[in-house]
C-alpha positions, 0 to 999 in steps of 0.5 A: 808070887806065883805058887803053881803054874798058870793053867791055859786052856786053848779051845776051837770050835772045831779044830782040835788039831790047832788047840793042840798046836797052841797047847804044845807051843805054850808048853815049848815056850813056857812050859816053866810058867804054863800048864797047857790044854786043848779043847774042840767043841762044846762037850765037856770032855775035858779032865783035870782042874779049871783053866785060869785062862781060856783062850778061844781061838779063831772067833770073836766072841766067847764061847757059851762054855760053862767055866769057873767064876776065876776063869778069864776068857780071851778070844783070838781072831783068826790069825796069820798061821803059827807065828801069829799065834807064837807071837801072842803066846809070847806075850802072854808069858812075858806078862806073867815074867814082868809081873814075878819080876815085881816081887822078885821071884821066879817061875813057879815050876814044880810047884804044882798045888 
């Protein structure tokens, strides 16, 4: 099902400490079926291909970010520290295992195209 991984792109405001936290804990817990990122502000600066999903973390609504048409936005409350978000990476990536589990397939790791 899944030819590469899910490409996650975590994004606040203006703590570029947190999105990196979020985006090494994705990549800790799920490393096989996400590529994660981080990103402060609303600059540009940031490489390499489009997020499928950008998660904006502590507001409510998204983020006036210029964004591929296939990007999906998420947008996370401020939570209750790193278990608050641990939990939500969790269900992310049980998601995308449910939904390997329907073709019987399995992580995409490695297969980067």
């Amino acid at each position: 099902m899944y030819k590469r991984r899910a490409r996650i792109r975590f994004w606040h405001a203006d703590d570029g400490e947190k999105a990196r936290r979020a985006a090494e804990l994705a990549s800790s817990l799920g490393g096989e079926w996400v590529e994660a990122h981080a990103q402060v502000g609303m600059g540009n600066g940031t490489t390499g291909p489009w997020p499928d999903l950008l998660i904006a973390l502590d507001c409510s609504h998204p983020p006036a970010l210029s964004l591929a048409p296939h990007t999906r936005c998420k947008c996370w409350p401020h939570g209750d520290g790193e278990q608050d978000t641990r939990q939500r990476i969790l269900g992310i990536l049980g998601g995308l295992r449910l939904l390997a589990r329907l073709d019987h397939s399995g992580a995409p790791a490695g297969n980067d195209v």
